[in-house]
N, C-alpha and C positions, 0 to 999 in steps of 0.2 A: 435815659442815658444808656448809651450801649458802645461795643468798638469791636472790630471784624480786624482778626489778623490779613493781610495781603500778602502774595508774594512778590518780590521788587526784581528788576531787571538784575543780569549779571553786573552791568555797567553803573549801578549803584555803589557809592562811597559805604565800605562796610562799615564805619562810622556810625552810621545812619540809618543799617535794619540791626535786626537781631533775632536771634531763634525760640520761636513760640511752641515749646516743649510738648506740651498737649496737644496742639494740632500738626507739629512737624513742619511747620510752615520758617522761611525765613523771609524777613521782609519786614514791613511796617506796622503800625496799630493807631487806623483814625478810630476816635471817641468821639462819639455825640450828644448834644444833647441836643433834644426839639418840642418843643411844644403841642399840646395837645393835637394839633391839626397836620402835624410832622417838616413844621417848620423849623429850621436850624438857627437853633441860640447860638453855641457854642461849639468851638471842636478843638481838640487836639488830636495833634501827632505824634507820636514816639516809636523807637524800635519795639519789634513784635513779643523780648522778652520781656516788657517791663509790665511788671501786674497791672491787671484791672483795679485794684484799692490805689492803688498808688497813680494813678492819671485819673480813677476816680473821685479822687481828692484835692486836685488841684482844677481839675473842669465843675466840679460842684462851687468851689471858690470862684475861680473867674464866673460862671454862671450867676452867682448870688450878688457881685459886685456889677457884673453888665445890667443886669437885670433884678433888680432889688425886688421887682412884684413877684416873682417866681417865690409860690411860699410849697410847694412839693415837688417832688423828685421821686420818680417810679427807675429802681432797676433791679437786672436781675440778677438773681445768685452768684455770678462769677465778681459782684463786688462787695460781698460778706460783710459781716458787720464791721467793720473797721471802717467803710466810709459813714456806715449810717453813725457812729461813736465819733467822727471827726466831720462831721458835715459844722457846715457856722449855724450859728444861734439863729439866722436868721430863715434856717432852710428846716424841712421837716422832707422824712425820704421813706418811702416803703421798697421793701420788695416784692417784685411781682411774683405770682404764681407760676411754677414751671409748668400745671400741667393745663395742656390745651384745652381752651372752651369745645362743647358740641356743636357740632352746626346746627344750624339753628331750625334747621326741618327735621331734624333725628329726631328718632320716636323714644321714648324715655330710657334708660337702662333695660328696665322688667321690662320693656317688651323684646329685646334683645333672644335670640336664643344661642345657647352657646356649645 
């Protein structure tokens, strides 16, 4: 699960975006969710101010209702423990790691010189 603020045309009903404080962005916020192969279960839309816990709480829900066999849910830190404390009974959620894997030719740290 993840969601990428956008910014939205001028001719947009301001209704309908909102401003996403941390990236300065005003416009929209799709949420995804996709399955191991990066296929799309699920998605919502809402304006760019409205938290990650909070559309992550209602896309984990519809997610676990469309899709009853989905038994985990990887996200990441921008949806802190308040989803993983409200996800349903039926889902289990980790967060992922923020910090990037090595590629996968890199020679180990210790050979590193710094």
């Amino acid at each position: 699960m993840d969601s990428q603020s956008i910014k939205t045309s001028t001719n947009a009903p301001t209704a309908t975006q909102g401003i996403d404080a941390a990236k300065k962005i005003v416009g929209r916020k799709p949420s995804i969710a996709t399955d191991t192969l990066g296929l799309l279960l699920a998605t919502l839309v809402t304006a760019a101010s409205v938290q990650d816990t909070t559309t992550g709480t209602h896309l984990l829900t519809h997610l676990a209702t469309a899709h009853p066999t989905v038994a985990k849910a990887w996200v990441d830190g921008g949806y802190r423990t308040t989803l993983i404390e409200e996800a349903p009974p039926s889902a289990s959620t980790s967060k992922s790691s923020t910090a990037p894997l090595p590629p996968k030719d890199s020679p180990p740290a210790e050979w590193h010189r710094g």
